[in-house]
FIVEX-706980 format. One record per atom (N, C-alpha, C, O): x, y, z; atom name. Coordinates in steps of 0.05 Angstrom, whole numbers, padded with zeros to 5 digits. Layout:
<lummars>
[lummar [X,Y,Z],"CA"]
...
</lummars>
This chain:
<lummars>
[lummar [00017,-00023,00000],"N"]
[lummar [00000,00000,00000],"CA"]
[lummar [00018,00025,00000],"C"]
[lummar [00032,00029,00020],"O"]
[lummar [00018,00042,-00022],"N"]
[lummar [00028,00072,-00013],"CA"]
[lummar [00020,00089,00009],"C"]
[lummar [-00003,00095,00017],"O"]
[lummar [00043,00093,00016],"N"]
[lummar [00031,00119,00049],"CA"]
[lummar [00025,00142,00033],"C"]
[lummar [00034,00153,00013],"O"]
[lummar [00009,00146,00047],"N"]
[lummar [-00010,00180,00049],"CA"]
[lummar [00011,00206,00038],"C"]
[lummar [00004,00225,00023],"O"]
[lummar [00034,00202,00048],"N"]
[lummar [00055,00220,00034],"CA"]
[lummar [00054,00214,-00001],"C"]
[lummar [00045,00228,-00019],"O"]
[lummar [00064,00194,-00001],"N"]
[lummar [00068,00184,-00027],"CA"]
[lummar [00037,00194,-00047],"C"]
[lummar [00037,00205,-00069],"O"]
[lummar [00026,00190,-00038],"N"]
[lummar [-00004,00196,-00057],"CA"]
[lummar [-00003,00234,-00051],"C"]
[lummar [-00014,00245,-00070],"O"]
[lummar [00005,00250,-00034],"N"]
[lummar [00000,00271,-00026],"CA"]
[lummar [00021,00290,-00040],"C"]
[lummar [00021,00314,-00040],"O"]
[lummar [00038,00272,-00051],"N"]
[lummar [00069,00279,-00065],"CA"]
[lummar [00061,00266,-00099],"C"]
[lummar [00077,00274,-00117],"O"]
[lummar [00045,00253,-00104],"N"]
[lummar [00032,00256,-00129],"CA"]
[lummar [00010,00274,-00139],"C"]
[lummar [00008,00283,-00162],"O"]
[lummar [-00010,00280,-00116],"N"]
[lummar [-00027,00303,-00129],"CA"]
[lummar [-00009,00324,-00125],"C"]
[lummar [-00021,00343,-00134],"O"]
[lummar [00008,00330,-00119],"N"]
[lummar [00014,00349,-00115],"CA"]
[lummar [00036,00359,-00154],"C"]
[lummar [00039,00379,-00168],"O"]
[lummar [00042,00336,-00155],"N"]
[lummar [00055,00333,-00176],"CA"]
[lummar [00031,00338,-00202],"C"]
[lummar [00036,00351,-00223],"O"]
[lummar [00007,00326,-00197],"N"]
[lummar [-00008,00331,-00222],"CA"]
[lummar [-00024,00360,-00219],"C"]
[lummar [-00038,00366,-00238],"O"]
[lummar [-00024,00380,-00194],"N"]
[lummar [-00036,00392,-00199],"CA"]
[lummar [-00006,00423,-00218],"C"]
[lummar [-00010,00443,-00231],"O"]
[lummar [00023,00406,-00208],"N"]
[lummar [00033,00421,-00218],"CA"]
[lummar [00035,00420,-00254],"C"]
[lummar [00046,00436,-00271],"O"]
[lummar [00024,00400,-00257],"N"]
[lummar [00026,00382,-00288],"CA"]
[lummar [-00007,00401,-00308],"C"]
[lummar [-00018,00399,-00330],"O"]
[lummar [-00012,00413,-00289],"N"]
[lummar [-00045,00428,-00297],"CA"]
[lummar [-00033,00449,-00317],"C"]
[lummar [-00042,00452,-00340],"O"]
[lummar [-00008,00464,-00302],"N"]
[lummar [-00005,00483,-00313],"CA"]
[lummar [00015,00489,-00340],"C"]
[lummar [00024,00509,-00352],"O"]
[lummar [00015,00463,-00342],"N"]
[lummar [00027,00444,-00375],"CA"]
[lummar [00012,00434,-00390],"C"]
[lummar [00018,00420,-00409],"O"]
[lummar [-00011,00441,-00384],"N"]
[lummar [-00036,00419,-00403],"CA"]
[lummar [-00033,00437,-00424],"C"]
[lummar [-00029,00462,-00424],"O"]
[lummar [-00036,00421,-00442],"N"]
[lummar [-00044,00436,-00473],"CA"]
[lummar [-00081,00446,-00480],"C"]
[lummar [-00092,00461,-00496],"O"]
[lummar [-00091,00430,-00460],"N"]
[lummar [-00118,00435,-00467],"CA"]
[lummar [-00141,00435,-00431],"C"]
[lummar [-00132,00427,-00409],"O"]
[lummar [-00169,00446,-00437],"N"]
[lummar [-00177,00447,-00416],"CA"]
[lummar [-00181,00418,-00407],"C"]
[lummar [-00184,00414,-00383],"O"]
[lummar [-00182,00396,-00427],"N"]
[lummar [-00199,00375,-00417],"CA"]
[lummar [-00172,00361,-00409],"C"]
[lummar [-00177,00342,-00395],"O"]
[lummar [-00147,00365,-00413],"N"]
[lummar [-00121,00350,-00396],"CA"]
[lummar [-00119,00365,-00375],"C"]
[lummar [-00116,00348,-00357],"O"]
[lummar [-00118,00392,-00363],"N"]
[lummar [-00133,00403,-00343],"CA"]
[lummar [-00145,00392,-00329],"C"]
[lummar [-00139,00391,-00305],"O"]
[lummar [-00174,00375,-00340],"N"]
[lummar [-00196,00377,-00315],"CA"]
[lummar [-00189,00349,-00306],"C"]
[lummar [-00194,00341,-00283],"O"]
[lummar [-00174,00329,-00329],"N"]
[lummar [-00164,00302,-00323],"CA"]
[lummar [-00141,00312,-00299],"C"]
[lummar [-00147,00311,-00275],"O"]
[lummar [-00124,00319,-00306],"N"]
[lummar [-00108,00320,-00276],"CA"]
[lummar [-00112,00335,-00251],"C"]
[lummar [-00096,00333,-00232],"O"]
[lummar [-00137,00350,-00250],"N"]
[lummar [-00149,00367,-00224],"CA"]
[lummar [-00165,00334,-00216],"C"]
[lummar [-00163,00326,-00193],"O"]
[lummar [-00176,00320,-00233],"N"]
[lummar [-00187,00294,-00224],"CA"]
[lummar [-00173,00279,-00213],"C"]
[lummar [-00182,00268,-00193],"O"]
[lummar [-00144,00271,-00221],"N"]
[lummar [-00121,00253,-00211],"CA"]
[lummar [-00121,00269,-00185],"C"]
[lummar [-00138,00260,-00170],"O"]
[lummar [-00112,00285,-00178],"N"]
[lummar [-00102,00309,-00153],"CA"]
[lummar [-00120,00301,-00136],"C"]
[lummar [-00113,00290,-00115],"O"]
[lummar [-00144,00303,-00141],"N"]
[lummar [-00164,00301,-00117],"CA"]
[lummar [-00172,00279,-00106],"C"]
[lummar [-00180,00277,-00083],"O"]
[lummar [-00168,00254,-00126],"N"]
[lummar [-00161,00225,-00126],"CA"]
[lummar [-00141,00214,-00106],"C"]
[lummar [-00143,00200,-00086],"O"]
[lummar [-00118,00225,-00123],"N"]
[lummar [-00099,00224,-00095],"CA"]
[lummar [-00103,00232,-00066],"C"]
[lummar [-00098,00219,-00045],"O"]
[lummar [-00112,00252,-00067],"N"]
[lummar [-00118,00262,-00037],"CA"]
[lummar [-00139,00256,-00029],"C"]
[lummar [-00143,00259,-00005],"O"]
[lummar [-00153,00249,-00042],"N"]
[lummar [-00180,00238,-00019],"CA"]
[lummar [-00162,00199,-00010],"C"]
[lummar [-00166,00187,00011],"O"]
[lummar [-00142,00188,-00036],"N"]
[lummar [-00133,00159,-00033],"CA"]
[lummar [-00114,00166,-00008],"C"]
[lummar [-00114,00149,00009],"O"]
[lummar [-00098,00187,-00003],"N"]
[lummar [-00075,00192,00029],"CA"]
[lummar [-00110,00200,00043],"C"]
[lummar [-00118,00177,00047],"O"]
[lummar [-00128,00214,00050],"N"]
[lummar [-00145,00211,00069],"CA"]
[lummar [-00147,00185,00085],"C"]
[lummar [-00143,00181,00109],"O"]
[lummar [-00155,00160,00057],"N"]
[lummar [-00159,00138,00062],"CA"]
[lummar [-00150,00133,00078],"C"]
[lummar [-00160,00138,00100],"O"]
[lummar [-00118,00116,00075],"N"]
[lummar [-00091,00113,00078],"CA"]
[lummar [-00098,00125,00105],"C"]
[lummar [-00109,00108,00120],"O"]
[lummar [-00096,00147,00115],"N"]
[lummar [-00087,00162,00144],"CA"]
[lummar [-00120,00143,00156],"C"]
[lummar [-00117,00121,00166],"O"]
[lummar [-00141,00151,00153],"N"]
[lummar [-00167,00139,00166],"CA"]
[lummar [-00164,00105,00173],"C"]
[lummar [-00178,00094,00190],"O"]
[lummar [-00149,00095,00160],"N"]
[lummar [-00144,00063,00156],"CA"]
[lummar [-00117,00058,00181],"C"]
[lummar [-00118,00044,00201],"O"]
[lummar [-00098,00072,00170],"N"]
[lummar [-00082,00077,00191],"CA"]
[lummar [-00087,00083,00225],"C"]
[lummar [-00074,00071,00241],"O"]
[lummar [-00107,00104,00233],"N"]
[lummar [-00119,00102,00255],"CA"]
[lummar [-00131,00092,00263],"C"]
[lummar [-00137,00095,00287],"O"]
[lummar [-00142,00073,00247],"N"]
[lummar [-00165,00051,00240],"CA"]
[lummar [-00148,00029,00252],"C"]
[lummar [-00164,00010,00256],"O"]
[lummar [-00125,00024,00260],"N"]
[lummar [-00100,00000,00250],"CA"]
[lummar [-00098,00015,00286],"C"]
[lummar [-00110,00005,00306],"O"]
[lummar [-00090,00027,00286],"N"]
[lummar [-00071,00038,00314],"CA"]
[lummar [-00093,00035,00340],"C"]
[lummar [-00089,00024,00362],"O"]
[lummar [-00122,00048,00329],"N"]
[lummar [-00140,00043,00348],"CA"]
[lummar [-00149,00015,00355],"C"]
[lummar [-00154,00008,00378],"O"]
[lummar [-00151,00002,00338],"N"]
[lummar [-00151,-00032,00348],"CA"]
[lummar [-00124,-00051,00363],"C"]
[lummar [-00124,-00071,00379],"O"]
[lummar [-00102,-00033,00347],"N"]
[lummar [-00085,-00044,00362],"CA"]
[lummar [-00087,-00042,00393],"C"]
[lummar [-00087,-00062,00407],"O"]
[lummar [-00090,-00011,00404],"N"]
[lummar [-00086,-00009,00428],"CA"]
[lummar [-00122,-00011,00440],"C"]
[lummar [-00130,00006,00457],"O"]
[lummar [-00137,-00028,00431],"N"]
[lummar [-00162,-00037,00436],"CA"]
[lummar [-00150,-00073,00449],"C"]
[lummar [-00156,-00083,00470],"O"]
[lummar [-00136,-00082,00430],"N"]
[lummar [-00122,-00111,00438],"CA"]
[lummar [-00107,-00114,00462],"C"]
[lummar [-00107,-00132,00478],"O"]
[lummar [-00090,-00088,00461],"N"]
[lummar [-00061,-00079,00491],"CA"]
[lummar [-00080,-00089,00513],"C"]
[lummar [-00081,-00110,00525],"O"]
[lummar [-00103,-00061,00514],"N"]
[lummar [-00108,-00050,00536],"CA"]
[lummar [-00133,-00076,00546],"C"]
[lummar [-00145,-00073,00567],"O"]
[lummar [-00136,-00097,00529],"N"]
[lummar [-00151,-00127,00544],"CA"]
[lummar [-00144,-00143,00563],"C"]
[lummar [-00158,-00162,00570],"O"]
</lummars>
């Protein structure tokens, strides 16, 4: 699984790739990737605390 960085360090990369598009509709495709990514590192972090809170749900039995 990619960490939340890693996906947060690719939109970041396609929203800089916007301002290279030749056209609006390669534009609206990589504002789509960008937000993709960052809602996929949301995931990632929610899954992650998701992971940590059960762990210390198991400790503290």
């Amino acid at each position: 699984m990619d960490s939340p960085q890693h996906c947060r360090d690719q939109s970041a990369e396609c929203i800089r790739l916007i301002g290279l598009a030749h056209s609006e509709a390669q534009a609206q495709v990589l504002r789509n990737l960008a937000s993709s990514w960052s809602r996929l590192a949301g995931q990632i972090d929610r899954y992650n605390a998701l992971i940590r809170e059960q762990s210390r749900s198991v400790v503290q039995k």
